[in-house]
C-alpha positions as a printed NumPy array, in Angstrom:
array([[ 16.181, -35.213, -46.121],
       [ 16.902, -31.408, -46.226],
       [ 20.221, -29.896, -47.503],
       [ 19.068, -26.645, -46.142],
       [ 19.131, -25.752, -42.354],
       [ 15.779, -26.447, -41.282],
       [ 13.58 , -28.267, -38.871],
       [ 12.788, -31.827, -38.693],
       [  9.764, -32.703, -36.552],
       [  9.356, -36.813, -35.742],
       [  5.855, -38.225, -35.265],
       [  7.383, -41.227, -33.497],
       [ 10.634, -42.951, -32.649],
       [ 10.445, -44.883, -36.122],
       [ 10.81 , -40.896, -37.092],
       [ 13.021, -40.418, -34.926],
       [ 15.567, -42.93 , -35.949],
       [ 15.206, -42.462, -39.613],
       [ 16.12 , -38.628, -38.822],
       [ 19.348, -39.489, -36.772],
       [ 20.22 , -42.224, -39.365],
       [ 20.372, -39.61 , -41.882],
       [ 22.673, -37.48 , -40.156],
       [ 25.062, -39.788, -38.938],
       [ 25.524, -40.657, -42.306],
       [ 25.315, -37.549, -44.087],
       [ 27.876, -36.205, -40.748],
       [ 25.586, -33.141, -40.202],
       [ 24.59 , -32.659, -37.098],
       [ 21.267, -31.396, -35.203],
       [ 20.276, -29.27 , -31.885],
       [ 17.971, -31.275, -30.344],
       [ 14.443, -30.106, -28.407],
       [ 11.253, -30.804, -27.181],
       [  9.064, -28.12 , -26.038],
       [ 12.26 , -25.819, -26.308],
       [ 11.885, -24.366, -22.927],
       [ 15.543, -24.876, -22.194],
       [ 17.328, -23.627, -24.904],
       [ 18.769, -21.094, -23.296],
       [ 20.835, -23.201, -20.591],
       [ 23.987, -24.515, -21.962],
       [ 26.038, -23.053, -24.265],
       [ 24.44 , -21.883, -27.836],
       [ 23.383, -24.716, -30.153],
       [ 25.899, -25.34 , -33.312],
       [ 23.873, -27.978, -34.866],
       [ 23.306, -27.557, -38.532],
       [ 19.531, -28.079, -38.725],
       [ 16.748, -29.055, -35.417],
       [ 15.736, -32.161, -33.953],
       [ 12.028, -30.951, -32.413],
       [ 10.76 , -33.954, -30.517],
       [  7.505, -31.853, -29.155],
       [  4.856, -34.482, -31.404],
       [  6.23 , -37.245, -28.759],
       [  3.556, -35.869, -26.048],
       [  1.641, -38.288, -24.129],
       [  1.861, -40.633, -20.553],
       [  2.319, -44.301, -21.899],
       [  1.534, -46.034, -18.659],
       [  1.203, -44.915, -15.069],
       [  0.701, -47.639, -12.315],
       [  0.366, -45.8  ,  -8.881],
       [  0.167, -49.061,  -7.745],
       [  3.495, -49.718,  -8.467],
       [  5.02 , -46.308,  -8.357],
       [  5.754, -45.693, -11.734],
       [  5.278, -43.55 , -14.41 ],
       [  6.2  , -44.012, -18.173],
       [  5.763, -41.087, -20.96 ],
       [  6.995, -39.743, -24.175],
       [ 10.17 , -37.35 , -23.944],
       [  8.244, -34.194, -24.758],
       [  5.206, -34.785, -22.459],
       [  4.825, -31.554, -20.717],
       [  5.894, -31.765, -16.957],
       [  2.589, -29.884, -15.722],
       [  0.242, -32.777, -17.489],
       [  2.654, -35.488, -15.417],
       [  2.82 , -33.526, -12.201],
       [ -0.95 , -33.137, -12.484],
       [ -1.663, -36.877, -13.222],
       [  0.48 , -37.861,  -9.949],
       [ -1.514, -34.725,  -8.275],
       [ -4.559, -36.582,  -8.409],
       [ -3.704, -39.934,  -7.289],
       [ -2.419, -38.153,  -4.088],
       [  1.403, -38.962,  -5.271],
       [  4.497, -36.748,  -6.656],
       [  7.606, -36.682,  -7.964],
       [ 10.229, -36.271,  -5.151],
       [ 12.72 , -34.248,  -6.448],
       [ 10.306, -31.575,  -7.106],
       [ 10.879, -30.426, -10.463],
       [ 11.638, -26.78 , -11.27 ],
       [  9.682, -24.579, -13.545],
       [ 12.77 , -22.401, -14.722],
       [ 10.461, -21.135, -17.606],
       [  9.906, -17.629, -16.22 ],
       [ 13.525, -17.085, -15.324],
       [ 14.347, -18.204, -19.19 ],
       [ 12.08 , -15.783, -20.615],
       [  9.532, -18.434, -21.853],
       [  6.42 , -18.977, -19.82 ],
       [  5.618, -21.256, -16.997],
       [  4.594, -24.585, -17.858],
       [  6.149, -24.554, -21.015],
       [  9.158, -27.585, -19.611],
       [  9.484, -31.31 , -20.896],
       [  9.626, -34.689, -18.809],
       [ 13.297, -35.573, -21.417],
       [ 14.185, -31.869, -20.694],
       [ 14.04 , -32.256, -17.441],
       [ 15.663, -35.116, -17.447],
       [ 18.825, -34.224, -19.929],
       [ 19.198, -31.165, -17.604],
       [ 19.38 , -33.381, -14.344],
       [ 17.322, -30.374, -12.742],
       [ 15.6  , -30.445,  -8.872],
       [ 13.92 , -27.893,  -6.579],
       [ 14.629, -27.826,  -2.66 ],
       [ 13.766, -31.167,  -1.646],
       [ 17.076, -32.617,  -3.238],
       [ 19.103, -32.147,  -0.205],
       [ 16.727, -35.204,   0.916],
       [ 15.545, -36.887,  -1.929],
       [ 18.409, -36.017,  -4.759],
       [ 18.159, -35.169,  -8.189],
       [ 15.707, -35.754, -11.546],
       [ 18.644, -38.53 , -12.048],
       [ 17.799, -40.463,  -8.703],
       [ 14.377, -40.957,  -9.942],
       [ 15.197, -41.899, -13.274],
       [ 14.525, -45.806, -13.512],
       [ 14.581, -45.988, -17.513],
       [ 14.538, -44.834, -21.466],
       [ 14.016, -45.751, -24.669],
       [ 16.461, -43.445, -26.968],
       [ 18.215, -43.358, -30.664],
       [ 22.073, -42.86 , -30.245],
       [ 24.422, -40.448, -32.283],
       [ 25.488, -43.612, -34.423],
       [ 21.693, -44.413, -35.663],
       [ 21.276, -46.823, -33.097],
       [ 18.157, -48.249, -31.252],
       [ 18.202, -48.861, -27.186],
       [ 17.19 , -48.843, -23.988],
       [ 18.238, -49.091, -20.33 ],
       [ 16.6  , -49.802, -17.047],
       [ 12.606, -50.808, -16.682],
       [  9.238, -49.913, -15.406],
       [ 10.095, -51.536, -11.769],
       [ 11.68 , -49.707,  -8.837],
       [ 14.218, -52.217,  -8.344],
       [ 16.359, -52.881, -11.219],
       [ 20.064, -54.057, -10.507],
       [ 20.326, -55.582, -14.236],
       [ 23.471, -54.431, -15.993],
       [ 25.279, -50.927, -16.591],
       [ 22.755, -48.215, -15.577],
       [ 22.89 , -45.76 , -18.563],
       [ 20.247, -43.645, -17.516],
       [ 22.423, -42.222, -14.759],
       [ 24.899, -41.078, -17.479],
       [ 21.715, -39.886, -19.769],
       [ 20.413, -37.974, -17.268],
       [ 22.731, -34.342, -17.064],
       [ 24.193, -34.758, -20.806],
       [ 22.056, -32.242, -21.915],
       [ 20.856, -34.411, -25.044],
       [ 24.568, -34.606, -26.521],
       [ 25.065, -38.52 , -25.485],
       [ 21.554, -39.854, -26.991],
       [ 17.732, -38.871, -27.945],
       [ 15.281, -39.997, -25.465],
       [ 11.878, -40.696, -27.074],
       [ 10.455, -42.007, -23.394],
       [ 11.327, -42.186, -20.107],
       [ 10.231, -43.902, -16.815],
       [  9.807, -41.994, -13.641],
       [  9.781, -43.21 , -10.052],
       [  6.297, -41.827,  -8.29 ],
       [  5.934, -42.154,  -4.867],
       [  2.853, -40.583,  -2.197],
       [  2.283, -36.585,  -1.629],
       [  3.326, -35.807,   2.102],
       [ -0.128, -35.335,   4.474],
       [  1.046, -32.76 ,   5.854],
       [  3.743, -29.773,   5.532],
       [  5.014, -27.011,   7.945],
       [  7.647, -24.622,   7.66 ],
       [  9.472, -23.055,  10.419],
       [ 10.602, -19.396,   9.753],
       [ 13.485, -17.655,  11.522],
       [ 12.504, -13.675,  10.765],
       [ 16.242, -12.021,  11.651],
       [ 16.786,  -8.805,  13.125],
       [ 19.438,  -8.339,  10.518],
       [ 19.011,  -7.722,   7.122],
       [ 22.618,  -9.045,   5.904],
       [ 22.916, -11.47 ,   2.609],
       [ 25.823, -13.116,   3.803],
       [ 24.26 , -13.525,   7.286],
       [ 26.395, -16.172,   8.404],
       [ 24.381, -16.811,  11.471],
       [ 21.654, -17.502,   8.478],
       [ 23.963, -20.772,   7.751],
       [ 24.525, -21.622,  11.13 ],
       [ 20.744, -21.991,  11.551],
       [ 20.262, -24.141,   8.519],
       [ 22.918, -26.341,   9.356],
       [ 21.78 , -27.228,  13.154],
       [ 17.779, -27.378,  11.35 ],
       [ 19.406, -30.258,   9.171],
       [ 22.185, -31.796,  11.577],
       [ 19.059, -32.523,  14.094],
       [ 16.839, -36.067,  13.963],
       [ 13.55 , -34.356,  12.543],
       [ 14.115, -34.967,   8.874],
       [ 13.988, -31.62 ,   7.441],
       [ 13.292, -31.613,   3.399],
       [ 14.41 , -28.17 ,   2.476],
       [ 16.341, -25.757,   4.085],
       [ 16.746, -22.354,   2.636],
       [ 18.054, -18.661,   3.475],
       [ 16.427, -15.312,   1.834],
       [ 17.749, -11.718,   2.175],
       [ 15.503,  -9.249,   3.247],
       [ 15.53 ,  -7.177,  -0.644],
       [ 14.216, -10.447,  -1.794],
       [ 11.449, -11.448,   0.586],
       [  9.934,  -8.371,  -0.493],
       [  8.94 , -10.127,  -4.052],
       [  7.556, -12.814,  -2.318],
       [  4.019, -14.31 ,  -3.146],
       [  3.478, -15.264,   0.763],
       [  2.14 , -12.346,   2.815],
       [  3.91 , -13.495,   6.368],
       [  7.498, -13.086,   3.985],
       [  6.738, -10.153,   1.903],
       [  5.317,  -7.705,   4.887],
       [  7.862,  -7.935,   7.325],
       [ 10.641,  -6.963,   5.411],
       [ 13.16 ,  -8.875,   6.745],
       [ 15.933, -11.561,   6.204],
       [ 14.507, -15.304,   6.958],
       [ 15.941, -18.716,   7.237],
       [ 13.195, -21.11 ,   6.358],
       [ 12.948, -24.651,   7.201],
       [ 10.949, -27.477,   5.722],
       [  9.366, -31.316,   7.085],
       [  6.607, -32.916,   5.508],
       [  5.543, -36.441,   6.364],
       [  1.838, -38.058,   8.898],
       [  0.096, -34.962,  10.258],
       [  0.979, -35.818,  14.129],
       [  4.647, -36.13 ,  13.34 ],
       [  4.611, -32.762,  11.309],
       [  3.418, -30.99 ,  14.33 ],
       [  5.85 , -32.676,  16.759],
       [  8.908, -31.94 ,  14.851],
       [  7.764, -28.183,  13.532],
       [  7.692, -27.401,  17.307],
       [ 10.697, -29.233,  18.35 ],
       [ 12.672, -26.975,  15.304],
       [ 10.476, -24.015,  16.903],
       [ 11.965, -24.38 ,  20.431],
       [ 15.392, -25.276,  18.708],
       [ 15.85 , -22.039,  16.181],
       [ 14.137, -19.492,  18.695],
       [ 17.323, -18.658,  19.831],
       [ 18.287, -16.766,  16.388],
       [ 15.09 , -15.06 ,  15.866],
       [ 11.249, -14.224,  15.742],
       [  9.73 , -17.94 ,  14.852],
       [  6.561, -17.957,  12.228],
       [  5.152, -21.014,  10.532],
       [  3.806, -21.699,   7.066],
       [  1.18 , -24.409,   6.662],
       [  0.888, -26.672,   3.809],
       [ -0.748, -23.733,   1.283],
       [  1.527, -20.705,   1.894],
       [  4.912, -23.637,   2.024],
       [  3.789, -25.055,  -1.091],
       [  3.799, -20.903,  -2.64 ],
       [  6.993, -20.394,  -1.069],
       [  8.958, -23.594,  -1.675],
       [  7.879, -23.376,  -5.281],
       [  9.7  , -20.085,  -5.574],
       [ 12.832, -20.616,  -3.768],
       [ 13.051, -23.642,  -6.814],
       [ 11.804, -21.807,  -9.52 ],
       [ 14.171, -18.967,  -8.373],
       [ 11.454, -16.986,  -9.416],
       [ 12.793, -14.012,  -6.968],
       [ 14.995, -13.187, -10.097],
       [ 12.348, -13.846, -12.814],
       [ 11.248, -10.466, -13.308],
       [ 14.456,  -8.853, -14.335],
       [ 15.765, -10.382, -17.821],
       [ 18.613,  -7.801, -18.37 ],
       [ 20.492,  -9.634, -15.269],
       [ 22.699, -12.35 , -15.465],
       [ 21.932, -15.324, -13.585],
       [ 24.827, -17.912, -11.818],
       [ 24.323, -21.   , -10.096],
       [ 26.742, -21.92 ,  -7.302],
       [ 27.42 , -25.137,  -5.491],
       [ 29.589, -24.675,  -2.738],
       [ 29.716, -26.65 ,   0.428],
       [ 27.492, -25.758,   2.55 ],
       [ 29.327, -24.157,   5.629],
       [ 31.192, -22.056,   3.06 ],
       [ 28.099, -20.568,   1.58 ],
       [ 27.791, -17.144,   2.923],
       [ 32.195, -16.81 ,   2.737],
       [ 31.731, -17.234,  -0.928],
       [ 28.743, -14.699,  -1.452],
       [ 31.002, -12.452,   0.9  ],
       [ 33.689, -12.389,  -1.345],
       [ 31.817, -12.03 ,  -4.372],
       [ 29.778,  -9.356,  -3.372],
       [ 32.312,  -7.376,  -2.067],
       [ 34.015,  -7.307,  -5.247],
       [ 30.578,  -6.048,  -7.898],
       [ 26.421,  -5.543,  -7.28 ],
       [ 25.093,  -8.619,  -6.932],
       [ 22.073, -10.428,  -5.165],
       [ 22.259, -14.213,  -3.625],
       [ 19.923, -16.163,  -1.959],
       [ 20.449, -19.418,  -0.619],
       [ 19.002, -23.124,  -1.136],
       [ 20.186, -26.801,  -0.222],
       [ 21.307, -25.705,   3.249],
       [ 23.87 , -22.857,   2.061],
       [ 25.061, -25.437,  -1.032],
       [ 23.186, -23.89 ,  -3.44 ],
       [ 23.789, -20.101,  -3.85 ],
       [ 21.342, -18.557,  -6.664],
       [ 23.419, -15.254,  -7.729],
       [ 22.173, -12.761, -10.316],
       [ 24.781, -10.179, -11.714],
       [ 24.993,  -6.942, -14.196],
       [ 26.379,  -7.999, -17.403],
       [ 29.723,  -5.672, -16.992],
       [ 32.815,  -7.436, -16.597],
       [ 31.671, -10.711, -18.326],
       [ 29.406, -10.935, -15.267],
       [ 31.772, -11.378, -12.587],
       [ 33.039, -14.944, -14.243],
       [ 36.472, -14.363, -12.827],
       [ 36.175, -13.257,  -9.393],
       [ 32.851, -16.082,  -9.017],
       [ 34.882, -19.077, -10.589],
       [ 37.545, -18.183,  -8.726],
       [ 36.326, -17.825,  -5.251],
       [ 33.989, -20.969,  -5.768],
       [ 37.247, -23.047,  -6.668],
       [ 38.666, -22.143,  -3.385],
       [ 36.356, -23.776,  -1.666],
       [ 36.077, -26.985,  -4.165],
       [ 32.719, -26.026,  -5.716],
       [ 32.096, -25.069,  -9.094],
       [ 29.727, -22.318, -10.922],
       [ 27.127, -22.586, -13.93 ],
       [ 26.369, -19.806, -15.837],
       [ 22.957, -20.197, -15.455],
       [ 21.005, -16.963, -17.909],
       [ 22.972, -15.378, -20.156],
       [ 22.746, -13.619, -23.676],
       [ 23.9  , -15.584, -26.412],
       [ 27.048, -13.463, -26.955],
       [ 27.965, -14.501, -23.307],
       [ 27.475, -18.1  , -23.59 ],
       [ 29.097, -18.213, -26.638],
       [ 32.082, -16.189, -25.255],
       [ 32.653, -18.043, -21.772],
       [ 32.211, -21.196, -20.524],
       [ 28.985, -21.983, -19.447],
       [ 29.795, -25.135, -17.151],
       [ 32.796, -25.028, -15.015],
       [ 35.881, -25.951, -16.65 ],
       [ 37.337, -29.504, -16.315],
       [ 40.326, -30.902, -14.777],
       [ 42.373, -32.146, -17.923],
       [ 41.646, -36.305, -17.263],
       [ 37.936, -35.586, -16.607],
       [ 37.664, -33.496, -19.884],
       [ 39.344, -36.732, -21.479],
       [ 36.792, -39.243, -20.556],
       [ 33.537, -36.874, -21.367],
       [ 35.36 , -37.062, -24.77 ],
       [ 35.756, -40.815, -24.945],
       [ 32.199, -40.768, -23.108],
       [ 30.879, -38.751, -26.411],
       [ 32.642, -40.37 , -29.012],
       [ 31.357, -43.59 , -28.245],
       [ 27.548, -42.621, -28.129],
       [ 27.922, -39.994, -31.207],
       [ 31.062, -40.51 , -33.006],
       [ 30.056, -38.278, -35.509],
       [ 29.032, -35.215, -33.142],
       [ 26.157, -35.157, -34.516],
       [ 23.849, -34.553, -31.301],
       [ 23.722, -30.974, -29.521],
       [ 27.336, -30.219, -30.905],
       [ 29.088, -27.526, -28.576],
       [ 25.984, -27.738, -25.83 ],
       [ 27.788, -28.329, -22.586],
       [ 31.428, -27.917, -23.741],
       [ 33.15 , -26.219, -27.053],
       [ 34.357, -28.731, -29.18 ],
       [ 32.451, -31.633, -27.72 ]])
């Protein structure tokens, strides 16, 4: 093994172990990757040499039978979502392609990256998170140590479910060399209901209102989301980009005679905030795919990008207060949970007057895209109450002792 900094590349989990055997031992430590698409979330990498998992590519098994889905950590996510494409099923928590907004191509993302980032598009206000779908691993510890957790079944109530705690670490717990994904059928059909406003306001807070009766009303909506009218404009979707204004947009999916039945009851229900429009299943697919890509604030790389979750009846008071205080732009997701926020770079981006106003309302803020110097500077996850810092210590020391894995990645020091 190298003394060196330098790259070590695993053909297989044999590999893989041998490599993290070494470095427990020898107490240096690695920054772990597969197709590297998302080294640019979380704080910089301090690992001494790199961990690149990309030769575990492939789908082990995939029963659509049984809803499930097994491949190597770095299978690419568009050869997976393709796979399930074809046997008329998906993965429900719609997986983003942040790629563009990174700086590094679509389609470039990872099934384990995926994973370690916990990551999900609109539909998670329904369906929840990559970690919700998550039924089980193989992996290689910080100590050198072989395991697994969960199965290839649906059901699985059998002992301590470490693959909710893999999922979100951000590869600093354990390296997953495969994972198992729950599948399930591709809606028939899927409408969205637009509200085209008269305003043109990004912290509309009639724009919240709207979302929140769309989603407090029996017709199962999957995604609810709220874009100012300077960002419809970069839309892909002609009906959003022409008219220049502010929208709410509103999302169900399910049987074709139930989609129709509940897009008109939302119709009739919303008409009293604005012009109504509706996407079919093409032009919703284009647009939902943006609002979780975020690719609205792709194209601009010398912004900085902040993730917000806030509750969402507080979403437009927070983007209020921020932007009264710098130039910023916001659009909204998950009902008005999720605020997307892109900032200059002056004044450390805004950290203190965002972290700030996002604690008053009990929700916290992820720097999101950054330059290096500004995720090594600040803290790119929001800081921990004291006791919860103390047990994602104890959490880490017990999987990697030795620091080895991803050392610094989600907080300094850990």
């Amino acid at each position: 093994m190298p003394d060196a900094p330098t790259i070590l590349k695993p053909e297989n989990p044999d590999q893989v172990l041998e490599a993290l055997k070494w470095a427990s031992g020898e107490g240096v430590s690695v920054n772990v990757q597969g197709c590297g698409s998302k080294q640019a979330l979380g704080r910089v990498g301090e690992g001494e040499h790199t961990l690149d998992l990309s030769a575990l590519d492939g789908i082990i098994e995939y029963s659509p039978g049984e809803l499930v889905l097994t491949a190597k950590a770095a299978t690419p996510m568009a050869v997976i979502e393709n796979a399930v494409a074809e046997q008329g099923q998906q993965l429900n928590f719609e997986p983003p392609d942040f790629g563009p907004l990174l700086g590094v191509g679509a389609g470039q993302g990872s099934i384990g990256g995926m994973i370690a980032c916990n990551l999900a598009g609109a539909r998670r206000i329904k369906t929840g998170a990559a970690r919700d779908h998550f039924l089980g691993f193989h992996g290689v510890s910080g100590r050198g140590e072989v395991f697994k957790s969960g199965g290839k079944v649906v059901k699985n109530v059998t002992g301590f479910d470490l693959s909710k705690l893999i999922a979100g670490s951000y590869g600093t717990l354990a390296v997953m060399t495969e994972a198992t994904l729950k599948v399930l059928p591709a809606p028939e059909k899927t409408r969205t209901v637009l509200v085209r406003w008269a305003t043109d306001g990004v912290y509309d807070h009639a724009g919240m209102h709207s979302m929140t009766d769309a989603l407090g009303s029996s017709h199962e909506v999957s995604a609810a989301a709220y874009i100012p009218a300077k960002l419809t404009s970069r839309s892909n979707v002609d009906y959003i980009r022409s008219v220049e204004r502010s929208i709410t947009a509103v999302r169900v999916e399910g049987p074709g005679p139930s989609v129709e039945h509940r897009a008109n009851e939302l119709k009739s229900m919303l008409g009293k905030y604005g012009e109504i429009e509706e996407l079919h299943s093409k032009n919703s697919m284009t647009f939902w795919k943006e609002v979780s890509d975020v690719s609205y604030f792709a194209e601009d790389q010398d912004r900085v990008i902040w993730r917000l979750s806030v509750p969402p009846d507080a979403g437009s008071k927070v983007a209020m207060a921020i932007l009264e205080d710098q130039s910023a732009e916001v659009f909204y997701d998950w009902g008005g949970g999720l605020i997307w926020l892109s900032a200059e770079r002056r004044n450390n981006a805004g950290q203190a007057i965002i972290r700030a106003t996002v604690e008053k309302v009990g929700g916290h803020a992820t720097l999101f895209r950054a330059p290096d110097a500004f995720r090594q500077r600040l803290p790119v996850f929001h800081p921990q109450p004291e006791a919860l810092a103390g047990i994602t210590k104890r959490v880490k020391e017990g999987f990697d002792p030795n620091g080895i894995l991803n050392p610094g990645r989600m907080y300094e020091g850990v």
